[in-house]
MARDRENFI-648004 format. One record per atom (N, C-alpha, C): residue in one letter; atom name; y, z, x. Coordinates in Angstrom, 2 decimals, decimal comma. Example, Ala and Ser with C-alpha at 12.3 -4.5 7.8 and 13.67 -1.06 7.14 Angstrom:
NODE residu atome       Y       Z       X
NODE      A     N   -5,69    7,80   13,19
NODE      A    CA   -4,50    7,80   12,30
NODE      A     C   -3,30    7,80   13,20
NODE      S     N   -2,25    7,08   12,85
NODE      S    CA   -1,06    7,14   13,67
NODE      S     C    0,03    7,87   12,90
END
This chain:
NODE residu atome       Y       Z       X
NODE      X     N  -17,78   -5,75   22,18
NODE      X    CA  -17,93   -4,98   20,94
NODE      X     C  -16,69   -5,21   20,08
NODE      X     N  -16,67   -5,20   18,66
NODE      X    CA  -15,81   -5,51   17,96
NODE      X     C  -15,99   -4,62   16,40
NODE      X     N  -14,88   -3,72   15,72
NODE      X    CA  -15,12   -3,44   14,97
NODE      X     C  -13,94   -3,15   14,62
NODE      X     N  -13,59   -3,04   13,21
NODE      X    CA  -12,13   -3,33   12,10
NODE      X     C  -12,46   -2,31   11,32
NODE      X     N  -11,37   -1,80   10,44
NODE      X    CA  -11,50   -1,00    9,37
NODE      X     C  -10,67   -2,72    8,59
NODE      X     N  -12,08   -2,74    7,54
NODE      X    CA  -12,13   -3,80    6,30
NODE      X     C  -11,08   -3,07    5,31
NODE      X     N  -11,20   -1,91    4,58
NODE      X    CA  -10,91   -1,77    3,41
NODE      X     C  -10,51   -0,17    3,51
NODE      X     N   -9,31    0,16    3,16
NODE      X    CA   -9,25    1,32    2,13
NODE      X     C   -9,32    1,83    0,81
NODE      X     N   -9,68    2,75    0,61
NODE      X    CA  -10,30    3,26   -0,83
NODE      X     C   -8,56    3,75   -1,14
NODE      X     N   -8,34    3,68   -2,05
NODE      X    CA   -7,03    4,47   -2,98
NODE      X     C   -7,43    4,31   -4,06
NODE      X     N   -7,29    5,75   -4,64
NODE      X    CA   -7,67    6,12   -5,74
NODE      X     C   -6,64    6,23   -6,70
NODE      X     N   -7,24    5,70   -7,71
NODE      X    CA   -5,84    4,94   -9,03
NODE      X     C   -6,37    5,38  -10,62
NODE      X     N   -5,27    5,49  -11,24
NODE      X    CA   -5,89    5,73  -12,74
NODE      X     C   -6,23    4,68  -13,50
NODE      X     N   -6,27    3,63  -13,31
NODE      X    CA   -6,61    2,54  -14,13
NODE      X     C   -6,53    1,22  -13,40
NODE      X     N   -7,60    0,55  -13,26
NODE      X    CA   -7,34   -1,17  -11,95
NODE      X     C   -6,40   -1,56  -12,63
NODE      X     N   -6,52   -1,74  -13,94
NODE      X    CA   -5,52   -2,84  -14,11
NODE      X     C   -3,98   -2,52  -14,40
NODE      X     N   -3,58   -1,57  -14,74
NODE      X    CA   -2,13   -1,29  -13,89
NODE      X     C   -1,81   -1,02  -12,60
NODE      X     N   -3,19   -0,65  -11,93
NODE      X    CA   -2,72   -0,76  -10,27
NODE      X     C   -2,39   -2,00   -9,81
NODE      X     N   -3,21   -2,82  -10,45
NODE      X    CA   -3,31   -4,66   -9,87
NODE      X     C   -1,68   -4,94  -10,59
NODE      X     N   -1,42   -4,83  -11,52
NODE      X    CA   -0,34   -5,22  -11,78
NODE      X     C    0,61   -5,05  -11,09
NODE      X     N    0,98   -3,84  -10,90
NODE      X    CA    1,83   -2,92   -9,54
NODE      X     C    1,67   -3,91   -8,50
NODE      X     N    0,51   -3,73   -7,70
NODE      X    CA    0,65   -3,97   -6,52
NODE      X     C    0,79   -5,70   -6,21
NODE      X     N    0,05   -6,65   -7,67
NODE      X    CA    0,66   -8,46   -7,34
NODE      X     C    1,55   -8,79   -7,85
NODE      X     N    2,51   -7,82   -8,59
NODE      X    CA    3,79   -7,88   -9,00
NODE      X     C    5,03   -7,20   -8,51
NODE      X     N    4,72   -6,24   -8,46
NODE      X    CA    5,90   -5,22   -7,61
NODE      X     C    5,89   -5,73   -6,39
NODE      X     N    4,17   -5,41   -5,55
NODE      X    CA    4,84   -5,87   -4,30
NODE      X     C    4,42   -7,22   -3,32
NODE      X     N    4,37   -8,14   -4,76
NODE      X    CA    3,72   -9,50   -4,12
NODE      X     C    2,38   -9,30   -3,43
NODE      X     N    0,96   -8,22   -3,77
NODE      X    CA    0,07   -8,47   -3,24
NODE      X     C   -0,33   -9,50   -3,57
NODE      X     N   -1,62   -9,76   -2,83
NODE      X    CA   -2,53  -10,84   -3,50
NODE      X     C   -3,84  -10,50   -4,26
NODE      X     N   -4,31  -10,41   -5,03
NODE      X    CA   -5,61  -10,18   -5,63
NODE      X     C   -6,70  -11,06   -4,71
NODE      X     N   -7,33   -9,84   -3,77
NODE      X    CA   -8,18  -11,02   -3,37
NODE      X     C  -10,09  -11,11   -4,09
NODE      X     N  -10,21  -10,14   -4,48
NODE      X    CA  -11,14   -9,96   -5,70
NODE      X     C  -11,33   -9,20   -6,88
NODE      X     N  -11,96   -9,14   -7,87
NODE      X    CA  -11,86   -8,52   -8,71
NODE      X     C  -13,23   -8,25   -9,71
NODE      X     N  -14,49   -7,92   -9,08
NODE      X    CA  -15,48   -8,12   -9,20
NODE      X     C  -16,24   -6,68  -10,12
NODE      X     N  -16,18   -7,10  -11,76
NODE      X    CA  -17,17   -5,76  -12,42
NODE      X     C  -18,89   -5,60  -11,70
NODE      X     N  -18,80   -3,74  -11,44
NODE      X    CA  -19,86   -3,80  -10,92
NODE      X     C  -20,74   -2,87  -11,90
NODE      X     N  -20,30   -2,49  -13,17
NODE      X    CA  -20,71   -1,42  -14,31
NODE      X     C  -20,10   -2,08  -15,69
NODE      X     N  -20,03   -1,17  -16,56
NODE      X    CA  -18,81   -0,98  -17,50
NODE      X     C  -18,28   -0,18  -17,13
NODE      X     N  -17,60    0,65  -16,43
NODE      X    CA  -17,37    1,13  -15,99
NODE      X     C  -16,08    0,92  -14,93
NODE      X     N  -17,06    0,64  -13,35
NODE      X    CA  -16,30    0,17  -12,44
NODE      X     C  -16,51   -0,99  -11,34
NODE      X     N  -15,41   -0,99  -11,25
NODE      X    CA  -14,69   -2,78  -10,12
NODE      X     C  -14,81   -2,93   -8,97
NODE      X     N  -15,05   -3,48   -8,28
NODE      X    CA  -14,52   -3,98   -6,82
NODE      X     C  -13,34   -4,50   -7,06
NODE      X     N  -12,32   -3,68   -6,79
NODE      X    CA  -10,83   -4,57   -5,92
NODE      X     C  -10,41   -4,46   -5,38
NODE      X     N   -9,55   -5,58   -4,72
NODE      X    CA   -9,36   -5,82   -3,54
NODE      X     C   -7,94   -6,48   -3,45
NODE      X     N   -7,22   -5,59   -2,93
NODE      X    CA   -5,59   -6,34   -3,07
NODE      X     C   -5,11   -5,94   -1,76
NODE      X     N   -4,51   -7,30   -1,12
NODE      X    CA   -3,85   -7,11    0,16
NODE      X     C   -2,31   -7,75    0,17
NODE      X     N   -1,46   -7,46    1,12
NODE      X    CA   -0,24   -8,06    1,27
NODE      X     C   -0,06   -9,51    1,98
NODE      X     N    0,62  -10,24    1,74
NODE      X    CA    0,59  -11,91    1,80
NODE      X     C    0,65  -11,74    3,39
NODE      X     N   -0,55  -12,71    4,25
NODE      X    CA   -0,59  -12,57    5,26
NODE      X     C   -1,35  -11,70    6,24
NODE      X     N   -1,79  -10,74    5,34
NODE      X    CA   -2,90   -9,66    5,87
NODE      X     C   -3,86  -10,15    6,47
NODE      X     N   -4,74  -10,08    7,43
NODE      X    CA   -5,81  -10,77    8,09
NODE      X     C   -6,72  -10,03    8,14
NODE      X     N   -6,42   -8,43    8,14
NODE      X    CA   -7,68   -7,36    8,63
NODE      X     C   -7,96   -6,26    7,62
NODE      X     N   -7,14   -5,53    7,40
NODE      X    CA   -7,10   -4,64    6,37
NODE      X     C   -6,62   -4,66    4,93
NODE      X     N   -7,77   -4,44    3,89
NODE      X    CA   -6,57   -4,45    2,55
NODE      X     C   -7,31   -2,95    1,82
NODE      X     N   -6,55   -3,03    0,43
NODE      X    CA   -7,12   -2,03   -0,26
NODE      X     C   -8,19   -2,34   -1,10
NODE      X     N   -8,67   -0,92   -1,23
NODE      X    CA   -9,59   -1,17   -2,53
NODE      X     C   -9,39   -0,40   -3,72
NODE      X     N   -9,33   -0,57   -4,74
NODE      X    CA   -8,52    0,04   -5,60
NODE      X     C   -9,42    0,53   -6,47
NODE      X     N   -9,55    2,04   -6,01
NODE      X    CA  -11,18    3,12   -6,57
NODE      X     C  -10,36    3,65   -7,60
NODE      X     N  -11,05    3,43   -9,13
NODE      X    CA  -10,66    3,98  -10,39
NODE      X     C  -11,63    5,27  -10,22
NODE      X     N  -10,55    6,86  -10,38
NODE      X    CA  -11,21    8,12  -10,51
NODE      X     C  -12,21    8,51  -11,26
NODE      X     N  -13,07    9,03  -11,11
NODE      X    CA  -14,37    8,67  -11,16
NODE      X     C  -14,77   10,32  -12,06
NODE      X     N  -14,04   11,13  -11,58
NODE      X    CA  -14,32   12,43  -12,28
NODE      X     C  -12,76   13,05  -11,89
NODE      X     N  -12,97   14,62  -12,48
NODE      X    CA  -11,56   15,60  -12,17
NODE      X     C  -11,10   15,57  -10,95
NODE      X     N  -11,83   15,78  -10,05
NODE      X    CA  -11,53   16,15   -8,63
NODE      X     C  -10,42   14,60   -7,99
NODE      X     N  -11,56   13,66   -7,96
NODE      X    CA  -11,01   12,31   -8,12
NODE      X     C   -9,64   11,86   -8,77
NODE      X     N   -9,40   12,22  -10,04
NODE      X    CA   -8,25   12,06  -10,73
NODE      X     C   -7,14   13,33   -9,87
NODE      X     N   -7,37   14,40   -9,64
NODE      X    CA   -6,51   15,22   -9,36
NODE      X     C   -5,81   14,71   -8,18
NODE      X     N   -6,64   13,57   -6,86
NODE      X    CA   -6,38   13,02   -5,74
NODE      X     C   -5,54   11,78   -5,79
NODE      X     N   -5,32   11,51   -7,28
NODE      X    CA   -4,24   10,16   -7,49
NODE      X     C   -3,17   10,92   -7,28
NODE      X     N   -2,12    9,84   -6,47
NODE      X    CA   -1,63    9,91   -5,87
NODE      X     C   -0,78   10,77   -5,13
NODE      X     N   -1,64   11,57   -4,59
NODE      X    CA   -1,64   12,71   -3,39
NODE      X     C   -3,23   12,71   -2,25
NODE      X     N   -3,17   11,36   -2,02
NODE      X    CA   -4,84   11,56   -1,21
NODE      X     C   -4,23   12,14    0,21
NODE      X     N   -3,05   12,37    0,94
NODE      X    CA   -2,28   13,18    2,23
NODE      X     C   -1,59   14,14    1,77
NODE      X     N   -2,06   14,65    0,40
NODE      X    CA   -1,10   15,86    0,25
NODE      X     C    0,00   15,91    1,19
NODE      X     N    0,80   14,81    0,11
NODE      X    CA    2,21   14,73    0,23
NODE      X     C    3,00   13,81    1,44
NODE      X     N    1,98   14,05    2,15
NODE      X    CA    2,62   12,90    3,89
NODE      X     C    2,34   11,29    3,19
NODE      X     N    3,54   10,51    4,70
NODE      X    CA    3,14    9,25    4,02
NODE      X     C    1,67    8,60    4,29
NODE      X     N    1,17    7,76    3,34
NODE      X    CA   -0,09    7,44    3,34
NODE      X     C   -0,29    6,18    4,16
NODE      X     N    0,24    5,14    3,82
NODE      X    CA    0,32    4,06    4,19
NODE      X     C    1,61    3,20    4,59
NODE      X     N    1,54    2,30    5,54
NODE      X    CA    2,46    1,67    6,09
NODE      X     C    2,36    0,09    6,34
NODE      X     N    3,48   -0,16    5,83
NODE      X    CA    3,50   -1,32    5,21
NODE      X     C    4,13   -2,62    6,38
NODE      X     N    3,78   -3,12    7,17
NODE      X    CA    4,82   -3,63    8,35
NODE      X     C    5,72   -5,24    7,70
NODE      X     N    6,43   -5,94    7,89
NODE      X    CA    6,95   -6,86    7,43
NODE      X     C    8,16   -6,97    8,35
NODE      X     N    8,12   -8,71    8,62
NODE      X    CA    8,35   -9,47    9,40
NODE      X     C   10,14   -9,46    8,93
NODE      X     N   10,50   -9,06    7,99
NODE      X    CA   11,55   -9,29    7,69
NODE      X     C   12,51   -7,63    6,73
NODE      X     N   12,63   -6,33    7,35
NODE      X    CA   12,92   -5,44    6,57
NODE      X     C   13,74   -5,70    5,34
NODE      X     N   15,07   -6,10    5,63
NODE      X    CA   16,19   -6,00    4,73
NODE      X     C   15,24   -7,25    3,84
NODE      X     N   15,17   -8,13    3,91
NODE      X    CA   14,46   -9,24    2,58
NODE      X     C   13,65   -8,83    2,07
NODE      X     N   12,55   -7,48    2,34
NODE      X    CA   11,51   -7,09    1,44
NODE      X     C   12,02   -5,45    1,05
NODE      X     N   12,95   -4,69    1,31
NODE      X    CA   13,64   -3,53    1,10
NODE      X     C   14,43   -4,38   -0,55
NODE      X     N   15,44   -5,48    0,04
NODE      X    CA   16,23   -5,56   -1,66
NODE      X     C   15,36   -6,04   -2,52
NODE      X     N   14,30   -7,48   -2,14
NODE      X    CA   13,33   -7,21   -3,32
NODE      X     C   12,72   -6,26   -3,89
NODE      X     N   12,32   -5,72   -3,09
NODE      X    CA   11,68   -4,22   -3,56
NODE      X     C   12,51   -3,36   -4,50
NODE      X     N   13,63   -3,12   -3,98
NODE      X    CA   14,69   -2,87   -4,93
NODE      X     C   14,57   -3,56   -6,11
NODE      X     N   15,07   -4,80   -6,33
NODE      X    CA   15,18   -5,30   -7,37
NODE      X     C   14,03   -5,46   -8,18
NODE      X     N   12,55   -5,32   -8,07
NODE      X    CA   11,93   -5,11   -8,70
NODE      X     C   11,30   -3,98   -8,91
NODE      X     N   12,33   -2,61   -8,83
NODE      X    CA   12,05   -1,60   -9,19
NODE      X     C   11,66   -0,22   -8,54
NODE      X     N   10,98   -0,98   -7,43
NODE      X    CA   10,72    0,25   -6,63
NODE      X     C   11,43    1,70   -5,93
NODE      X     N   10,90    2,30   -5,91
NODE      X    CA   12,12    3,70   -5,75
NODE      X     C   11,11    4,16   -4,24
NODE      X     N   12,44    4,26   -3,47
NODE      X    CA   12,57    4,63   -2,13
NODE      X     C   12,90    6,16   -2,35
NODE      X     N   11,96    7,26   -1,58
NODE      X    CA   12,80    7,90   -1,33
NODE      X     C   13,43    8,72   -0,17
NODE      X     N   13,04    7,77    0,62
NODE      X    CA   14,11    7,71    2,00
NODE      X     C   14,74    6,61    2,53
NODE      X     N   16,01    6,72    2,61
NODE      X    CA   16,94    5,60    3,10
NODE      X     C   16,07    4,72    4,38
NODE      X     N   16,78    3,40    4,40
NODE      X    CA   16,30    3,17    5,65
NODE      X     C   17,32    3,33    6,88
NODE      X     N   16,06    3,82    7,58
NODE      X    CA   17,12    4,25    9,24
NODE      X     C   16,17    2,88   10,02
NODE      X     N   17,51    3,45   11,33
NODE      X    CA   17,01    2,78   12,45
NODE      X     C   15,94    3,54   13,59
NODE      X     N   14,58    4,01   13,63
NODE      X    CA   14,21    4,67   14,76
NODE      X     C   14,18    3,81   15,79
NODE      X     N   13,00    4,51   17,02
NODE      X    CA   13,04    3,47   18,17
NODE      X     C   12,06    2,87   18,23
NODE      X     N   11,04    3,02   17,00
NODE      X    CA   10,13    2,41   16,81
NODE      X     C   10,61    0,73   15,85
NODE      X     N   12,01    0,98   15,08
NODE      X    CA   12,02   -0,23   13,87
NODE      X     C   12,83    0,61   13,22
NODE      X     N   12,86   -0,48   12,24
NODE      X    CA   13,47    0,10   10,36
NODE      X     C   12,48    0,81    9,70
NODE      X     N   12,99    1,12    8,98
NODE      X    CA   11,78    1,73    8,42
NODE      X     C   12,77    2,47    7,15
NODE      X     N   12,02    2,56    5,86
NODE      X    CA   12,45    3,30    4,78
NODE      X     C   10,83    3,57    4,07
NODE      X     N   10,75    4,63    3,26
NODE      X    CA    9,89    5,21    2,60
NODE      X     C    9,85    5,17    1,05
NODE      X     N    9,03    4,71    0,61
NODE      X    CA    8,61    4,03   -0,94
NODE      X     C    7,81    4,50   -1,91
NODE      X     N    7,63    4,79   -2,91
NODE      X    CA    7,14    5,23   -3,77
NODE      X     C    6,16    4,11   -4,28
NODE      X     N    4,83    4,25   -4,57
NODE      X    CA    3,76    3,16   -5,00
NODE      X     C    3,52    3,98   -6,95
NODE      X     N    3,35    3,19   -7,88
NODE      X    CA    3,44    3,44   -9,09
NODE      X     C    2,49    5,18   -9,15
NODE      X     N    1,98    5,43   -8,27
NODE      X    CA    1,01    6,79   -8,94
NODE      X     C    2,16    8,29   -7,69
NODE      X     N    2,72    7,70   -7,21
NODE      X    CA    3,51    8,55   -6,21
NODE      X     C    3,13    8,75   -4,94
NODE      X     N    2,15    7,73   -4,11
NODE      X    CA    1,45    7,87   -2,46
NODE      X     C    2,68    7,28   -2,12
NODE      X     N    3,09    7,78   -0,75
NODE      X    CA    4,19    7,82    0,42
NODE      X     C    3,84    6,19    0,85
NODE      X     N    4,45    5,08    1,13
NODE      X    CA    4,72    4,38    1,96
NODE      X     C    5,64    4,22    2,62
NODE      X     N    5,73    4,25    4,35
NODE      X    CA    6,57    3,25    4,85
NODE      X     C    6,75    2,16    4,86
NODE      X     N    7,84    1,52    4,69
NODE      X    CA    8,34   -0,31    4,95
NODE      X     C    8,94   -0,19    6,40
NODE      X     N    8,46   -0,86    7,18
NODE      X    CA    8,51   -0,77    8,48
NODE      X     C    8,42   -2,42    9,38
NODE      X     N    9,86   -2,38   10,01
NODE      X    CA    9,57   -3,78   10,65
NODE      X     C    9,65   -3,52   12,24
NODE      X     N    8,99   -3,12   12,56
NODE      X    CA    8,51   -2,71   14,23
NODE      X     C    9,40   -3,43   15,12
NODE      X     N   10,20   -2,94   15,92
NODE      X    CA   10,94   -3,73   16,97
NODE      X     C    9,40   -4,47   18,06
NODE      X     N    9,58   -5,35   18,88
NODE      X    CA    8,76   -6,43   19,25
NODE      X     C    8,22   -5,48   20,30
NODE      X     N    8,94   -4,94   20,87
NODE      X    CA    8,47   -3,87   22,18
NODE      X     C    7,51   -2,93   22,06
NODE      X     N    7,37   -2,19   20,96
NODE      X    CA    6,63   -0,98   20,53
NODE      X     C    5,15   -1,08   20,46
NODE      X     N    4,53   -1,07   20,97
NODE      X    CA    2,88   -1,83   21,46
NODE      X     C    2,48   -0,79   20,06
NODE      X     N    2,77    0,55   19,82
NODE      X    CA    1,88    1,10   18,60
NODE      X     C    1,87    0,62   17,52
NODE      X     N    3,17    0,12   16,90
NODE      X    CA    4,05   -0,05   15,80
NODE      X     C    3,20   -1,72   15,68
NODE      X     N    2,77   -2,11   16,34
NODE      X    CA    2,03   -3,72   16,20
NODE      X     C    0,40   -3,32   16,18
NODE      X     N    0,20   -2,39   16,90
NODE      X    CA   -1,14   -2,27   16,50
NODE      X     C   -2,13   -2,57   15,24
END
């Protein structure tokens, strides 16, 4: 038996400043971008190297919807970001703007620092020490 979670929904105020954000700020990739209305899109943006999971980038659809940008964990972090290399994707990140707002520490899981995504959802940047069987999951 075999089964993946394909896609998450995050809910955004507009695709096309999310897409911008996310293949500019944080080097995603656009991997589609498909009108399915006038209205609304299929997209699909993942991080370079992703194999299993990416996002989908759901434009709010009514009040309730809009009120859930960016707070869909009321307030916890949402998503976690793993990378092969912390400190080289922490100063880019830096330098193209992004605002952390937790330092990075050392746990015993990895590095790890906490990031701000353009609408305000929690990410960790997290480079998993090799041992940690969860942290690779």
């Amino acid at each position: 038996m075999y089964q993946r979670i394909a896609h998450i929904a995050l809910v955004v105020n507009d695709y096309d400043e999310a897409i911008e954000f996310y293949t500019k700020k944080l080097d995603f990739q656009l991997i589609e971008d498909t009108p399915l209305s006038d209205t609304k899109r299929w997209v699909i943006v993942a991080p370079p190297g992703a194999k299993e999971c990416c996002l989908l980038l759901a434009k709010a659809a009514n009040e309730q919807q809009r009120a859930s940008v960016g707070n869909q964990t009321g307030g916890r972090v949402f998503l976690f970001l793993h990378t092969d290399d912390f400190w080289r994707d922490y100063h880019k990140m830096i330098d193209k703007g992004i605002q952390f707002v937790r330092p990075p520490q050392e746990e015993a899981y990895g590095t790890v620092a906490v990031f701000q995504d353009l609408y305000g959802n929690l990410w960790d940047l997290i480079q998993p020490n090799n041992h940690n069987k969860v942290a690779r999951l």
